[in-house]
C-alpha positions as CSV (number, residue, x, y, z in Angstrom):
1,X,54.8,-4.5,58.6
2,X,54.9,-6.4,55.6
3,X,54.8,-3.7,53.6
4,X,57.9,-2.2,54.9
5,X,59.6,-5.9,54.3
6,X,58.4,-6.2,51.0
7,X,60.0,-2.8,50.5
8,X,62.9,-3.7,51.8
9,X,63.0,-6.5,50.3
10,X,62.9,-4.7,47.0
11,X,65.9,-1.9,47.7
12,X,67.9,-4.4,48.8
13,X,67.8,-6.9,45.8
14,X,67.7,-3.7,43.6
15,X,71.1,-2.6,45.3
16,X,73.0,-6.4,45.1
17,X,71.6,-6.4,41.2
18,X,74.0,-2.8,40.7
19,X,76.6,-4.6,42.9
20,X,76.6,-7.6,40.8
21,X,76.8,-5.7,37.3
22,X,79.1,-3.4,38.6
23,X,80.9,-6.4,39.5
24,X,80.8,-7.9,35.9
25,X,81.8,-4.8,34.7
26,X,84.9,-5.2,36.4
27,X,85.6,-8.4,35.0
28,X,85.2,-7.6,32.0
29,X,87.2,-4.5,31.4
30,X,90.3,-5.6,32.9
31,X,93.4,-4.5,31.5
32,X,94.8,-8.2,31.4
33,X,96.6,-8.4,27.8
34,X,94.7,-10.4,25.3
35,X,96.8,-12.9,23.6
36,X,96.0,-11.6,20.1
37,X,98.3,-8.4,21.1
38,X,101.2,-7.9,18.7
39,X,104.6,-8.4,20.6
40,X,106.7,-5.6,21.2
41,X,110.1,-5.4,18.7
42,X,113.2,-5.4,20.9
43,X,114.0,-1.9,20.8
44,X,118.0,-0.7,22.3
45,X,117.4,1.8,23.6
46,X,117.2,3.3,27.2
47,X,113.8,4.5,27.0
48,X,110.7,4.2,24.2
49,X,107.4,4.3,23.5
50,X,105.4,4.1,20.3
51,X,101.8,5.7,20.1
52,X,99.1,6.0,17.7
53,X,98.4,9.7,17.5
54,X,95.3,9.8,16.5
55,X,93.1,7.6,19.9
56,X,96.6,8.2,22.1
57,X,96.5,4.5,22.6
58,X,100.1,4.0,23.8
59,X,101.1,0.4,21.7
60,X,104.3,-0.3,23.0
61,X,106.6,1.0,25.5
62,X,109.8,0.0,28.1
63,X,110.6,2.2,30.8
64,X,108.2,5.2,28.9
65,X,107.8,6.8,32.2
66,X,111.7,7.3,33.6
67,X,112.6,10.6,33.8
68,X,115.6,11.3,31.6
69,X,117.5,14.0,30.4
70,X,116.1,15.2,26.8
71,X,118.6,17.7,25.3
72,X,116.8,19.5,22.2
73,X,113.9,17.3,22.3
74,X,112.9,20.0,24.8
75,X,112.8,22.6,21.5
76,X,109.4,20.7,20.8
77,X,107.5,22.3,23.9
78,X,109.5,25.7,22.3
79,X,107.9,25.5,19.5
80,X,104.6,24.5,20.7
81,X,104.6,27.4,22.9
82,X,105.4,29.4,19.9
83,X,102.7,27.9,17.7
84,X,100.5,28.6,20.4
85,X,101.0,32.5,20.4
86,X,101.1,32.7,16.4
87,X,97.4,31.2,16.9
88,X,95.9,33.2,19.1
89,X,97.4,36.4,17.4
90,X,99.8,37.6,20.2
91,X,102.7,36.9,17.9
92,X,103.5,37.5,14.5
93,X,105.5,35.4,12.1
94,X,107.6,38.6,10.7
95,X,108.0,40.0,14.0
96,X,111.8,41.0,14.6
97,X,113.3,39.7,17.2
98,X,116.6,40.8,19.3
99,X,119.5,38.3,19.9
100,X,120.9,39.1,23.5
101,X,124.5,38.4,24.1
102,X,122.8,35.3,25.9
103,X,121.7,33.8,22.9
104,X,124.8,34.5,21.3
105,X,127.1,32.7,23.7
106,X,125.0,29.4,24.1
107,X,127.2,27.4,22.3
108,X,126.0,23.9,20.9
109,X,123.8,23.3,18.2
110,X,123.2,27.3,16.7
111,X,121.9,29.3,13.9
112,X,125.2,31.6,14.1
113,X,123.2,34.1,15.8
114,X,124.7,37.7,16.6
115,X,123.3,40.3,18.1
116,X,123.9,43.1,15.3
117,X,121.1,40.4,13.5
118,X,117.3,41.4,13.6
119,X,116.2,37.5,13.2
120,X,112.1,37.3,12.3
121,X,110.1,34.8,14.3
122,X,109.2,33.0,11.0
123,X,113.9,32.2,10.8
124,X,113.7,31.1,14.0
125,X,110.9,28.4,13.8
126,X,113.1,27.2,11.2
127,X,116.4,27.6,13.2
128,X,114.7,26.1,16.1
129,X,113.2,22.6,14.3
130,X,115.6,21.9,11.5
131,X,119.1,23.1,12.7
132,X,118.3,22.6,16.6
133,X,119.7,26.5,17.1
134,X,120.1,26.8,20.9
135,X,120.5,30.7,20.2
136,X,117.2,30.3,18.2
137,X,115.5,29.1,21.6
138,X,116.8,31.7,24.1
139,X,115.7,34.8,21.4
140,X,112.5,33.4,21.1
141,X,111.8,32.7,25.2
142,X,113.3,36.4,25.8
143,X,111.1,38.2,23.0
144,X,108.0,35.7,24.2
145,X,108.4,36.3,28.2
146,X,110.8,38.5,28.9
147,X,113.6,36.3,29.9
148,X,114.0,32.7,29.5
149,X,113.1,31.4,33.1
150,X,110.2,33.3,32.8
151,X,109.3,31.2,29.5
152,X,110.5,27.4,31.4
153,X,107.3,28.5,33.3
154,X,105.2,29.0,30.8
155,X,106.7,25.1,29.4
156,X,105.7,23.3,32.8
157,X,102.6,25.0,32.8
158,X,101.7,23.8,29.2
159,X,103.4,20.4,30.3
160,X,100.9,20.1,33.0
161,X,98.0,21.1,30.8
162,X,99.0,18.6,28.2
163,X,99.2,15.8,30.7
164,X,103.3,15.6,30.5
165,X,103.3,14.5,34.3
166,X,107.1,13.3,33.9
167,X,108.7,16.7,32.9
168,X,110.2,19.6,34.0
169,X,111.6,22.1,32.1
170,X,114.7,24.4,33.5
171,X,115.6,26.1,30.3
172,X,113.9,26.6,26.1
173,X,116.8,24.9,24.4
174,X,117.4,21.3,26.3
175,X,121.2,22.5,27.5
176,X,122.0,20.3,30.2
177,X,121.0,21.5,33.8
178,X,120.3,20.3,37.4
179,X,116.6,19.3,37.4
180,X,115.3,19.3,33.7
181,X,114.0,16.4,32.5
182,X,111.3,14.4,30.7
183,X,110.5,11.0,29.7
184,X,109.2,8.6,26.4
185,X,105.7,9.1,27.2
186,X,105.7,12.6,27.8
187,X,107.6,13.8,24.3
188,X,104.8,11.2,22.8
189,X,102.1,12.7,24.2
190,X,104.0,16.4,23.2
191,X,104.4,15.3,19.6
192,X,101.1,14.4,19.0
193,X,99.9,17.7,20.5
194,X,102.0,19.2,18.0
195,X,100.4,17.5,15.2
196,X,96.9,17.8,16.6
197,X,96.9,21.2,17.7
198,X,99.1,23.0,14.9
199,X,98.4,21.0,11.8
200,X,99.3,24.5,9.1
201,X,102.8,24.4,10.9
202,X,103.5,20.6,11.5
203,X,105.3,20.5,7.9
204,X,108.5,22.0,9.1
205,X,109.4,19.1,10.9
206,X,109.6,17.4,7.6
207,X,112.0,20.3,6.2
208,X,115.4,18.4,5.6
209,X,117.7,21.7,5.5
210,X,117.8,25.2,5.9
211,X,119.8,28.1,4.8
212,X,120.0,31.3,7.1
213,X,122.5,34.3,6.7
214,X,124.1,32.4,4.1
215,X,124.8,28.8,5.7
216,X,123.1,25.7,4.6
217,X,122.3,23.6,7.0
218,X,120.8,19.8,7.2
219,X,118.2,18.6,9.6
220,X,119.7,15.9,11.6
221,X,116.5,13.4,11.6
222,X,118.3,10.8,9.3
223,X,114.5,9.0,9.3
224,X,113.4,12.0,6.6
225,X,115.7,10.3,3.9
226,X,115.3,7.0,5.0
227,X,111.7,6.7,5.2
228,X,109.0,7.8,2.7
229,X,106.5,8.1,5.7
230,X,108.1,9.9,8.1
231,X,107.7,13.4,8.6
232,X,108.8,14.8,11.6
233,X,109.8,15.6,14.7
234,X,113.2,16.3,16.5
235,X,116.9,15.0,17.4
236,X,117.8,15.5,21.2
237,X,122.1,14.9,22.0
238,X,124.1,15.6,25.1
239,X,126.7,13.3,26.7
240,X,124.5,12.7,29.4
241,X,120.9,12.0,27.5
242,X,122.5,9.8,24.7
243,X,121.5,10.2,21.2
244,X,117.4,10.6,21.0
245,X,114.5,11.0,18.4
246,X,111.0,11.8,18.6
247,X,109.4,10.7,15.1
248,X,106.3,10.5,13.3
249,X,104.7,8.7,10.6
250,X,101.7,8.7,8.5
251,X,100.7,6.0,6.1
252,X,96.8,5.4,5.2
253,X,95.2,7.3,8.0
254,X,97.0,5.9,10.6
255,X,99.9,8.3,12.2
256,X,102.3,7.0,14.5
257,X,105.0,8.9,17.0
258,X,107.9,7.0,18.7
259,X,110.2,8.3,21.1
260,X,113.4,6.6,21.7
261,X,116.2,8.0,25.1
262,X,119.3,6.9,25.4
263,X,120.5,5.3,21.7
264,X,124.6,4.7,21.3
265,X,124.6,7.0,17.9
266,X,123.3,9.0,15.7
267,X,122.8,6.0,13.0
268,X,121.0,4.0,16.1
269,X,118.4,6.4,16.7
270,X,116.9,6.7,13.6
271,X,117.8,2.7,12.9
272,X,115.6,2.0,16.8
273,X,112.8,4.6,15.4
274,X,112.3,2.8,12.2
275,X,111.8,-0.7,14.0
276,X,108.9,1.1,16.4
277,X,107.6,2.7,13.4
278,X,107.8,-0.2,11.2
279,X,106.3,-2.2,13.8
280,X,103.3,0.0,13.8
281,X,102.5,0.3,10.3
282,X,102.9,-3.4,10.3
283,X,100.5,-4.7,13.2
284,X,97.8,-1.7,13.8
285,X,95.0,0.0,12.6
286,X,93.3,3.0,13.4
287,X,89.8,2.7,13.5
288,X,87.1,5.7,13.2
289,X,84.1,4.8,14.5
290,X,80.3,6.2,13.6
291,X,79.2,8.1,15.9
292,X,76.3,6.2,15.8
293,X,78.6,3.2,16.7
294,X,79.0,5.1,20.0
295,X,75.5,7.4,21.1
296,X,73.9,5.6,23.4
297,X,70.1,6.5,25.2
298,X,69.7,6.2,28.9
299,X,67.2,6.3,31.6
300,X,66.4,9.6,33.0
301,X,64.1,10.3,36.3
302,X,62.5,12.5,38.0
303,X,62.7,14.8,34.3
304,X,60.7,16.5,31.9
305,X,62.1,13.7,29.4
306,X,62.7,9.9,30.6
307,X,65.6,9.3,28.8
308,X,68.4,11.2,27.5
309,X,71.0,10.6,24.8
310,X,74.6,10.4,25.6
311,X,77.3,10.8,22.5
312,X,81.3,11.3,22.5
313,X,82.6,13.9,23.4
314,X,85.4,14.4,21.0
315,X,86.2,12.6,17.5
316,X,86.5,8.8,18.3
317,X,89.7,6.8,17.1
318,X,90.7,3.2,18.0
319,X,93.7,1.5,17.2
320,X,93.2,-2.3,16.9
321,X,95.7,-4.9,15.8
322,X,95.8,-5.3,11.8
323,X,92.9,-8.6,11.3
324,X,91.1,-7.7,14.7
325,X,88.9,-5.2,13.5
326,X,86.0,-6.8,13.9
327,X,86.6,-8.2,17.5
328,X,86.3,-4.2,18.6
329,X,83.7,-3.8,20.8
330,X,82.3,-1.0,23.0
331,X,80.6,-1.3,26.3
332,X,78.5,1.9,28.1
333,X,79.4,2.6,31.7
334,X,77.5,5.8,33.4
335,X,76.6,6.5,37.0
336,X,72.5,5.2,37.2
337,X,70.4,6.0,38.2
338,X,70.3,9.7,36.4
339,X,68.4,12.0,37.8
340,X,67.2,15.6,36.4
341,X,68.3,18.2,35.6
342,X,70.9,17.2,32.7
343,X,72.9,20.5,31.6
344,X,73.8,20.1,27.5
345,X,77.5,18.7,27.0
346,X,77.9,18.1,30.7
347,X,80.0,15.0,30.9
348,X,78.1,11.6,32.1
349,X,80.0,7.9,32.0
350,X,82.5,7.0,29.3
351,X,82.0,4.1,26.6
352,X,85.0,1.6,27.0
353,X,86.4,0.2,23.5
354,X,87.4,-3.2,24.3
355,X,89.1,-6.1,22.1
356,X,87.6,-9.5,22.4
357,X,90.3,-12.5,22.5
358,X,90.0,-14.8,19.8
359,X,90.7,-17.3,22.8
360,X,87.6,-18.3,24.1
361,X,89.3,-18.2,28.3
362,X,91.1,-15.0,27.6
363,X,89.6,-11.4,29.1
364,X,89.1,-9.4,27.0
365,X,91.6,-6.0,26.7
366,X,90.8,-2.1,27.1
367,X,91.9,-0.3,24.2
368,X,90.5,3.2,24.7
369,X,88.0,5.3,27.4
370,X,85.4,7.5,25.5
371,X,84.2,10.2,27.7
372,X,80.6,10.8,26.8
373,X,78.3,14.1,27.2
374,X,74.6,14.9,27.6
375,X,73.5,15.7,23.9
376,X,70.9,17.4,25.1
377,X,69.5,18.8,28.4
378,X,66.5,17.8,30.7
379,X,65.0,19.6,33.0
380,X,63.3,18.9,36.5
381,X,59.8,17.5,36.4
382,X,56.5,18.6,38.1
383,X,56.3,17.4,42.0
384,X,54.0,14.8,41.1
385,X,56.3,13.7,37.9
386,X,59.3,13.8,40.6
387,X,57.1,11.4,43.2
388,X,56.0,9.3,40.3
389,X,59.5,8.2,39.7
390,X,60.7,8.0,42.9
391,X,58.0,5.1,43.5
392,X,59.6,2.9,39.8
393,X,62.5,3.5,41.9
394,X,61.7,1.4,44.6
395,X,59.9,-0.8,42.8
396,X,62.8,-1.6,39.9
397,X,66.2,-0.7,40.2
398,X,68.2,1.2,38.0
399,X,68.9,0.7,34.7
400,X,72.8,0.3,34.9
401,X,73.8,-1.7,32.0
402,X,76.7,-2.6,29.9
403,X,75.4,-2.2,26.1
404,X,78.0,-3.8,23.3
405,X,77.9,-2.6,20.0
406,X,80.9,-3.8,17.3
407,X,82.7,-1.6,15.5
408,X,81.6,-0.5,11.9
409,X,84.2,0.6,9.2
């Protein structure tokens, strides 16, 4: 009998321990802003968002998530579609390509398309992110899919897979129409896809003018003459959507996008771009750190091994505000106790990079999740290894802890 309460006894404090940690935990990675943040610019515009591209940490935003027309900003997700196929080899850069009668009645924003013209994919990248050619789009969605509602599929389906959950996509070229839309976040999210996933190609968001079939034409990004840093992306206008940008920056390893909907003018959207921008190169830091800033070792049971190291399981980034480097710290969260077997790579807990207030009352604020992996496997113990840990189990709980480690440069 007093065995059993002892036992008890010894579960049951084992179990409010977890609660209580878990409970800390909590506390102390609440999203509550710490009063060190920088404050947002005043941006006019309807919508915007500014992001580092690099740890995705999303820095400043108003109204990111409103779905909103986005005219040609929509040739981004074009292009990335695009980029996509040239990777994997099912397209090719000198490929021919037909212009239907489709393409050449759009209207808008064109390359002066016909269809007596054999275009080559390699033009119409250029048609498509310097001169905005609606005709551009529809060619390239027909010669892709077969027709360009085929290819708006093909954009939600990427949109999904990208995490775009505030888009929809009706048509390759942005014209206006009942149910396409996007948002801020989701073109920042796109943008830095772009630059992530297609870094050989990025540079022709930076190309200022291009000259097909004898015209000249200029990009209409006024932020590539304006400022040394910028180098990309796209212009979006219709009467509807208002004047829009998507931009990015790079200056000393840290790359910025912004996304402004709904500007007044031309002149405003680049001038609303520059402030995010501005602001970011200004306040913020990305930070890359060590991986062994990150690995952690964990308690294993019922295993071949007792413990088992967990690392990232991508490259790590953090942006932290410009001064605040040091007050980067990173706290271990995983689901204890483990127990055998542990595939290699499969995923286990997350490290949390947090930013401790300078303010000794504030909490502190999570900047980034880290998903972390098993970097290497454990298999099942013996029976007698597996009933040896099930008795530590009863008699001490599991390890669950929250290790801290600050960030080294």
């Amino acid at each position: 009998m007093n065995t059993h309460i002892s036992t008890s006894w010894i579960r049951l404090s084992g179990m409010l321990m977890v609660l209580a940690i878990q409970f800390i935990m909590m506390d102390v990675t609440g999203i509550a802003r710490a009063s060190d943040w920088p404050t947002a610019p005043t941006v006019n515009a309807k919508s915007w968002i500014l992001m580092d591209a690099r740890s995705k940490q999303i820095l400043a935003e108003s109204n990111a998530e409103q779905q909103l027309p986005p005219a040609s900003l929509t040739k981004l997700m074009t292009l990335y579609l695009i980029f996509e196929d040239l990777k994997l080899g099912r397209l090719k850069a000198d490929a021919q390509v037909n212009v239907s009668k489709k393409a050449w009645k759009i209207g808008g924003s064109t390359m002066f398309l016909e269809p007596r013209m054999k275009p080559i994919v390699g033009d119409l990248i250029h048609g498509i992110a310097t001169l905005s050619g609606n005709d551009a789009c529809i060619a390239m969605a027909e010669h892709i899919a077969g027709s360009e509602e085929a290819f708006a599929g093909r954009m939600n389906q990427k949109a999904e897979a990208l995490g775009m959950t505030h888009s929809h996509f009706v048509n390759a070229s942005g014209f206006p129409a009942e149910g396409h839309y996007s948002s801020a976040k989701d073109m920042a999210i796109l943008a830095a896809a772009l630059w992530r996933d297609f870094p050989d190609r990025y540079t022709v968001f930076a190309e200022r003018e291009y000259s097909y079939d004898g015209r000249t034409q200029p990009n209409r990004n006024r932020l590539l003459w304006s400022m040394p840093e910028a180098d990309g992306l796209k212009t979006g206008h219709t009467q509807e959507a208002g004047f829009c940008l998507v931009a990015s920056a790079e200056k000393n390893n840290t790359r910025f996008v912004s996304a402004v909907f709904g500007t007044d003018s031309d002149k405003e959207r680049a001038q609303q771009s520059r402030v995010l921008l501005t602001h970011g190169f200004r306040n913020f830091v990305t930070l890359q750190p060590a991986e062994r800033d990150i690995r952690r070792k964990v308690q294993v049971f019922e295993g071949k091994e007792d413990h088992v190291w967990l690392k990232p399981a991508e490259q790590v980034f953090v942006t932290a505000p410009v001064g605040m480097q040091n007050n980067v710290v990173f706290h271990l969260q995983y689901p204890a106790p483990l127990h055998a077997p542990i595939q290699q790579d499969s995923e286990i807990g997350s490290v949390e990079a947090l930013l401790k207030s300078s303010g000794s009352d504030a909490s502190p604020l999570l900047l980034n999740t880290i998903p972390m992996i098993a970097a290497n496997p454990v298999e099942e113990a013996s029976w007698f290894g597996k009933q040896w840990d099930r008795v530590r189990l009863m008699i001490s709980p599991p390890d669950v802890v929250t290790e801290q480690n600050e960030v080294s440069q």
